[in-house]
N, C-alpha and C positions, 0 to 999 in steps of 0.2 A: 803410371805411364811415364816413361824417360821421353821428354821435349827435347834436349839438351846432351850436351855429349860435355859439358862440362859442370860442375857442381851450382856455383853464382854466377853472376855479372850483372853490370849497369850497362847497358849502353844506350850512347844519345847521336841523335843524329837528326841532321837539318830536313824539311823537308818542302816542298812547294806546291800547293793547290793552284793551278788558275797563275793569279800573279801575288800571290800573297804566299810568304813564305816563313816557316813555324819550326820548332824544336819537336820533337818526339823523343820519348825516351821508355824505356822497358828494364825492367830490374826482376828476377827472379832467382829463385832459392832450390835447395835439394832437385834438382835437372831438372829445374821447370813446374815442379807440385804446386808452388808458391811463386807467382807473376804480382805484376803491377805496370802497369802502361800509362803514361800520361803525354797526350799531345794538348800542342800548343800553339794555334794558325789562326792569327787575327785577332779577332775577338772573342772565336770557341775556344774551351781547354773543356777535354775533357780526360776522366779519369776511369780506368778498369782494373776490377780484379778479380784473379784467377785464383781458385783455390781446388787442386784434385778435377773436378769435370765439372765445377761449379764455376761462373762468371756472374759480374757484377757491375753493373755503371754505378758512377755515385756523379751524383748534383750539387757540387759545393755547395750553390745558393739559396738549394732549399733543403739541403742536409738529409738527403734518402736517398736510398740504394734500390735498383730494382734489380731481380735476375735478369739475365740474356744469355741470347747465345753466344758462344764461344765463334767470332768467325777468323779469330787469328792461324794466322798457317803452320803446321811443324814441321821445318824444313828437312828434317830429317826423313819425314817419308815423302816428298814430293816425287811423281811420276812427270813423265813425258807430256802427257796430254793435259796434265792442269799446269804443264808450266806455260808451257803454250796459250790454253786461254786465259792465263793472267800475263802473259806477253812478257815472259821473263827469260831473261839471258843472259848465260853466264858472258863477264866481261874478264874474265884473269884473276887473278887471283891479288889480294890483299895480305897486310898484319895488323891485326886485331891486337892489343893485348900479349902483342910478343908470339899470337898463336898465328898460322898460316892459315885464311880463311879463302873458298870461292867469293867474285864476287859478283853480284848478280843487279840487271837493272831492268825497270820493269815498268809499267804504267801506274 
């Protein structure tokens, strides 16, 4: 399944819950087959990984992995109406990486 319109990437980006505010970051491989996501808000870190239609949390502190569902989005097919109920809108456009990206802000 192509996620991704590009081969790799890291990217990281700040984020805010509430009033407490965290790093997130996503790294994946061959357009998205191979993911990795780690946020960082407070005192949670948590960690996922994606492999093919497989997902995965892992629990540093007690070293296991359980399956889960995949609730990450792929923006490549987003429609009209789930952009709406995740209250997302495009703001202009960005550069990413040298590339020209939308850029989008949301709840």
């Amino acid at each position: 399944m192509k996620r991704y319109e590009i081969e790799r990437a890291i990217v990281k980006y700040k984020v805010t819950q509430g009033s407490q505010q965290g790093v997130q970051a996503k790294a994946f491989d061959k357009i998205g087959q191979y993911e990795r996501r780690e946020l960082k808000i407070g005192s949670v870190a948590t960690i996922a990984l994606k492999q093919g239609s497989a997902s995965y949390a892992l629990d540093k502190k007690t070293k296991k992995a359980k399956r889960t569902k995949d609730a990450d989005l792929n923006f490549l097919d987003q429609n009209e109406t789930l952009m709406k109920k995740l209250n997302l809108q495009k703001k202009g456009t960005a550069t990413v990486a040298g590339k020209q990206c939308d850029h989008y802000v949301g709840d």
